[in-house]
Phi, psi and omega in degrees: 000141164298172190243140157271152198263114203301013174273315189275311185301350171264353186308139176272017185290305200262079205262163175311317202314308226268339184284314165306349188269331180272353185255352173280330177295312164317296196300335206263327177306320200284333175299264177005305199274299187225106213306119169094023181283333211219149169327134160321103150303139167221350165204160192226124175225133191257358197267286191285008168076031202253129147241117155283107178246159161320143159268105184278111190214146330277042210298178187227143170312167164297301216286340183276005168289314191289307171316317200246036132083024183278153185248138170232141179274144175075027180288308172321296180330311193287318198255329192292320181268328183303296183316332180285317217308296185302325172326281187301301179277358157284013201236178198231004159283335182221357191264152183279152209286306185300268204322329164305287145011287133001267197308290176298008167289305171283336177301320220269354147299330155308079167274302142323300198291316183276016209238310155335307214278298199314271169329285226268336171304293201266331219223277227276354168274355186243026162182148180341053181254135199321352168265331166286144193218142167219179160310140174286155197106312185264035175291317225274297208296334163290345178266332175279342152294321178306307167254024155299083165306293198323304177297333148298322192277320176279329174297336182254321151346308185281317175294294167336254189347331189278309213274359203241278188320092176229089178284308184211177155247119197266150198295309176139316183217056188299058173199138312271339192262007209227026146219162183223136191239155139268193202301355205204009202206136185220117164241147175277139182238164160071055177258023146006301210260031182306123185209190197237102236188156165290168204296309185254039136350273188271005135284345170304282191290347150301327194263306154354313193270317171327313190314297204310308163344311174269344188260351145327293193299356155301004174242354179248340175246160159255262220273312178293027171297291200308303182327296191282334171289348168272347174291317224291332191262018152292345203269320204283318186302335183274358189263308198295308179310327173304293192311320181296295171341297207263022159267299150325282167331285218297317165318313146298312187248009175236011165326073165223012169294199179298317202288125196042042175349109202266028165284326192266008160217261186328320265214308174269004164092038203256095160282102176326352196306335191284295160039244179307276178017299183291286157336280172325313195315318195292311160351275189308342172269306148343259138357277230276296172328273162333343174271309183335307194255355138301296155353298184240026172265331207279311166292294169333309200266201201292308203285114190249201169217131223265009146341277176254322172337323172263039174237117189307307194266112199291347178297325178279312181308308224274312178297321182306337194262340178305301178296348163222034162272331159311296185307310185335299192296261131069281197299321189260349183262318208246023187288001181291312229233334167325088161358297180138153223309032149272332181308285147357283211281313175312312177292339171261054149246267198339328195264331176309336196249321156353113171260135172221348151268000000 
């Protein structure tokens, strides 16, 4: 979960009752959209701020699986249709335009918290702000993100697009801590930060966090190195070949918001394919921006991650957090053009061999 900045954790705005109402409103949408994705609920009381969920036993958060070097089966798989599945129905590609409408209406009382994002995400990595801590050491690389206008111009572009775009409902903070897996099983958790957002939002902060996960590990494996960093970047290419797939499938048989009428094509012997195509591209660009800029708040800004946090020796931590702060930059400048996620998974071998400290 993110840690709050203890300026924000007193707003009496953001009191337990109001964090419980959205993550309980989230969590039952995300069971709906996509059925065993998330703990079971079985009682909601909004008045004591109470949710009773599923006990998840013997699952493990993710990210600490990923540090000590664990494979969980069907991860890509699990989490690629949840980002499709909650995307595509939560949208007005398959929700009736009033109950969408609806919806972002109750979201949009979410403020404080999705506000945390705002701040900490899009704005405070890209200059001195008072909450920010990074490794000794990564000053040269943090002053060449700093004055990369072209690269600031595009982080804010994306924050407009964040700001703009209330495309579905994202879970908010989608990454390695915010699932809990056993060897063969992934349920998502902690969905707080729920809003109304763009489509590869929350696969963006999802594959972001698979990067950091993989460019960590020389500090974390020995003889199995090469190995496990090619599962992780197996995991990001099957989450991403899903999130397509079943976006598609949802596209042929659950078209049935306002959005692409299959009156203005199928219906008229017409095929949407370039279409969705178009829809995906953007997704996928999106998505790429936003991995970009995770990336470099998970070092920079307040909330950091035990990734390289738990890399003891700031001599090891710091080239490590460095290649992926490079890519990061990588990702947001050259994100028109990333093909796909073979693309993707190449540039991050290439920044893994990379000296950049």
């Amino acid at each position: 979960m993110m840690m709050i900045p203890e300026a924000w954790s007193n707003n009496p705005l953001m009191d337990p009752a109001r964090r419980a109402f959205y993550e309980y409103h989230v969590l039952i949408r995300q069971a709906a959209r996509d059925p065993g994705s998330v703990p079971e609920i079985y009682h909601f009381d909004e008045t004591q701020a109470l949710i009773v969920m599923e006990y998840l036993s013997p699952h493990v958060i993710l990210r600490t699986k990923l540090i000590a070097g664990e494979r969980v089966e069907g991860l890509g798989e699990r989490l690629g249709l949840f980002c499709a599945r909650t995307a595509f129905r939560g949208s007005e590609l398959s929700m009736v335009s009033a109950d969408k409408k609806a919806d972002v209406g109750l979201f949009s009382g979410n403020v404080e918290i999705p506000a945390i994002t705002e701040g900490l995400v899009f704005r405070d990595p890209y200059f001195d702000a008072e909450m920010n801590h990074h490794t000794e050491g990564l000053d040269p690389v943090v002053k060449t993100l700093r004055d990369d206008v072209a690269m600031k111009g595009e982080v804010q572009a994306l924050f407009r697009a964040f700001s703009a775009k209330s495309e579905t409902l994202c879970h908010g903070d989608l990454h390695s801590g915010s699932a809990m897996c056993t060897g063969d099983e992934t349920k998502v958790i902690d969905p707080e930060f729920g809003f109304y957002g763009p489509f590869g939002f929350d696969l963006g902060m999802l594959i972001a966090n698979y990067l950091m996960a993989y460019f960590s590990q020389p500090a974390h494996r020995g003889a199995d190195l090469a190995a496990y960093q090619e599962w992780i970047l197996d995991v990001i290419d099957e989450t991403c070949t899903v999130f397509a797939a079943e976006f598609m499938r949802l596209w042929e048989t659950e078209r049935t918001g306002m959005l692409y009428d299959r009156a203005l094509f199928e219906d008229q012997g017409h095929s949407s394919h370039a279409a969705l195509r178009q829809v995906l591209d953007d997704i996928w660009r999106d998505c790429l921006g936003y991995c970009g800029i995770e990336m470099h708040r998970r070092v920079l800004s307040l909330a950091h991650n035990a990734d390289f946090e738990s890399i003891e020796d700031v001599a090891v931590r710091a080239p490590l957090e460095a290649r992926n702060l490079m890519m990061g930059r990588d990702l947001i400048l050259t994100r028109n053009v990333i093909a796909n996620q073979a693309a993707l998974c190449d540039m991050a071998r290439k920044w893994n061999e990379e000296t950049v400290l």
